[in-house]
N, C-alpha and C positions, 0 to 999 in steps of 0.2 A: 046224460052223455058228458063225459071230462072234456075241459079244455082243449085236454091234446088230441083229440077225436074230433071234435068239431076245428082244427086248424087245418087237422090233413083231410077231412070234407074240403074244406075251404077251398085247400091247395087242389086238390084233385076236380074239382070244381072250375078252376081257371085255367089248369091245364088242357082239360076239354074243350072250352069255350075258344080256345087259342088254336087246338087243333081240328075243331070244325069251323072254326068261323073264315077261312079259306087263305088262300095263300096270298090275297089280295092285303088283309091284314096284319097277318104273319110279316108281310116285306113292310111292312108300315111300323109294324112292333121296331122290326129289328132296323130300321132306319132313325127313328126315335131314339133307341138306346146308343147307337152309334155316333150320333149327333151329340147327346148326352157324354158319355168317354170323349171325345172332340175336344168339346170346352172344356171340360177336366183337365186335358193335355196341355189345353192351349192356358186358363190359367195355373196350372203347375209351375209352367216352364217359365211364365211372366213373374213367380215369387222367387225363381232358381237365379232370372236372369237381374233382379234386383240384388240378391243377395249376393250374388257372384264378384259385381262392383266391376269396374275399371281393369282394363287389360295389367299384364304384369309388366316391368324394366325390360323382361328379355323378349315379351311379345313386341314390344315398341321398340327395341332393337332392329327384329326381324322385319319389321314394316320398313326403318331404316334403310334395311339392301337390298328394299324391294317386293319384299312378300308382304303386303298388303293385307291380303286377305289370309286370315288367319283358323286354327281349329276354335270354333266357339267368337272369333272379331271381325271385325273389318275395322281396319286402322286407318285412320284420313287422317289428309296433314296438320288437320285441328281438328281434332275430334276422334271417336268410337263408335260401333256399335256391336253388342254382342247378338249373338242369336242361338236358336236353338232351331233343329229340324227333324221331322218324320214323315215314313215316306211309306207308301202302301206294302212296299216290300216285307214291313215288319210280317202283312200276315195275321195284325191283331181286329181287321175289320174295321181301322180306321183309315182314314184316306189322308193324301197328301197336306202338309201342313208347313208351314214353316215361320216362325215367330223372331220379328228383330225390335231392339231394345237399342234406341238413340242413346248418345250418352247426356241431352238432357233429359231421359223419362218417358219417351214418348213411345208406343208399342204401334208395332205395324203385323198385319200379317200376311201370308199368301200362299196361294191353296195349291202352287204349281207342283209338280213333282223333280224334288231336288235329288235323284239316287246319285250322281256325280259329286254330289255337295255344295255350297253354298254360289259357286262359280256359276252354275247351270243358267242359264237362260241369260247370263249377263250382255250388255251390249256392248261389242258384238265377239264371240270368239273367233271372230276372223279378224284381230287388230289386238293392239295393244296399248288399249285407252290408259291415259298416266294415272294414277292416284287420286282418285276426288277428294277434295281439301275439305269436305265436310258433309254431314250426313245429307243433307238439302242437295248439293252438286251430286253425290252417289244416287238419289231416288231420283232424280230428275235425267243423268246421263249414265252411268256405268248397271243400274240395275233399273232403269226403266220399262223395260219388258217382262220384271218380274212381275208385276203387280201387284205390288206392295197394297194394301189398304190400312188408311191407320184404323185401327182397332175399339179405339176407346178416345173420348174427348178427355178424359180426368183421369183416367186410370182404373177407373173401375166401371161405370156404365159402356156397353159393349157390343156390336154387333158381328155377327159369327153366322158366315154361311156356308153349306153345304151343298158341293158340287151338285150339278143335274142329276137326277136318276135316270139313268138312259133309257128305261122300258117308258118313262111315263111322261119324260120332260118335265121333270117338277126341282127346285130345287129348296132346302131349306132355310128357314129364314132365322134366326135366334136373336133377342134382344135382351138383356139381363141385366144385374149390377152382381160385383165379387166382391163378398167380406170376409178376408181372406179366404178359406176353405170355399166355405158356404157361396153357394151360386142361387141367387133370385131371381126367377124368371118374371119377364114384363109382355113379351111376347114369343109363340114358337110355332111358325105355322109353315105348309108349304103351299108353294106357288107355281101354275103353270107358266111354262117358258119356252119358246122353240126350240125345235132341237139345235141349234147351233147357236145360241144362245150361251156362249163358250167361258166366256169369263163379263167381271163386272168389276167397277169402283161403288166406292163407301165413300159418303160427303158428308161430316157432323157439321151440322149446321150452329148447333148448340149441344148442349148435354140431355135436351129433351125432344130434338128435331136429325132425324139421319134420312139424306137418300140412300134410295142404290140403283145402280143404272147399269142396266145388261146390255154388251155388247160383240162384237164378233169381230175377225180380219177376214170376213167373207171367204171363211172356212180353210185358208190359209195359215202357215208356221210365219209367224212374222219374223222371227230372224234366219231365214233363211230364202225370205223373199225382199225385204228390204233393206236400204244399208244405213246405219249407225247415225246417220246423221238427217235421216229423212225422220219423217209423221207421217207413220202406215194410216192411210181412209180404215177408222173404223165402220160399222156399222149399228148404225144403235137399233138396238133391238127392244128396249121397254125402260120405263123407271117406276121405282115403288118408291111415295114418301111415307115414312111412317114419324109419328109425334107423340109426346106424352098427356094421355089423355087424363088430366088429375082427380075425377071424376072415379072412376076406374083404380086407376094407378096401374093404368099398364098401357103398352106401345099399342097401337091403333093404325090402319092406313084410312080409316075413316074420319072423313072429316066431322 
């Protein structure tokens, strides 16, 4: 038998096995590769948004009389930050994403859905909060309901999750390093979670220690239930710590 007769066994062989082994792992297949295009996107857009550098003269004009937030900036009165967004509208089976770049280096990301653009969820659009004077004042007052998580402690070690799957309350977990292109995974697992189990924070503890800590507004729109200057009662819902197990060399929540 050639080569190429033994490839398309092979092939025909997996196709099978994909289309009997039931639809239980068929959504598991295609949740994996999805998750995979994910952090592709998400470091793509982290090499776009280093290469990109610093707003232009006439972006910092425009922040000057007012317009602040910019296509691709957000302009502080010391400081920048660029960003990049996608949003499930593409269509391409990825889910909401949205990646911001401080202007010293630091990557954050957040999985809301921004179809309005980078404005959406800020605090509060019922006001007219001034210009935060640097990226720390913006994460802490003007986009604190986005939920921002920083992404990476160094810039390349990195944790990346993926929304709950609504049939199953699971959401996924990714841990990895980026050199350049090249993505190495350290862990990729999923986890169950309640169903309202809605959003979470990322805590790097170090470059070999991240929490994460699932949490809810007891199934409430927080900006539309509280005002700007209040601390919505979360409710905490769970925490995973995960570490690098040197042993291994890969992330663990095993102690």
């Amino acid at each position: 038998m050639r080569l190429r007769d033994i490839v398309i066994v092979i092939v025909g062989l997996c196709c099978l096995v994909v289309i009997f082994a039931g639809p239980s792992f068929r959504r598991k297949l295609r949740s994996r590769t999805d998750m995979r295009r994910e952090r592709e996107w998400i470091w793509l857009k982290a090499r776009e948004l280093v290469e990109a550098g610093p707003p232009s003269a006439e972006l910092q004009y425009g922040a000057n009389t007012g317009r602040w937030v910019q296509q691709g900036y957000l302009l502080f009165s010391n400081g920048w930050a660029g960003y990049q967004i996608h949003t499930s509208h593409a269509c391409d089976r990825m889910g909401n994403m949205a990646l911001l770049r401080t202007d010293d280096g630091i990557l954050y990301l957040s999985k809301l859905h921004y179809c309005g653009g980078i404005a959406d969820w800020m605090a509060s659009p019922r006001d007219d909060l001034p210009r935060p004077a640097n990226a720390v004042e913006f994460l802490s007052v003007r986009g604190r309901y986005q939920e921002w998580n920083r992404l990476s402690p160094d810039g390349r070690v990195a944790c990346i999750i993926r929304s709950p799957d609504e049939k199953r309350n699971r959401v996924t977990i990714w841990i990895g390093r980026a050199d350049g292109p090249h993505l190495t995974t350290f862990l990729d697992e999923q986890y169950q979670v309640p169903r309202f189990a809605v959003a979470w924070s990322t805590y790097w503890l170090s470059n070999e220690r991240v929490n994460v800590e699932f949490y809810n507004y007891n199934g409430r729109d927080v900006l539309s239930v509280f005002e700007p200057d209040e601390n919505p009662p979360s409710n905490h819902i769970a925490t995973l710590a995960f570490h690098l197990d040197h042993k291994s060399g890969r992330f663990t929540d095993k102690e």
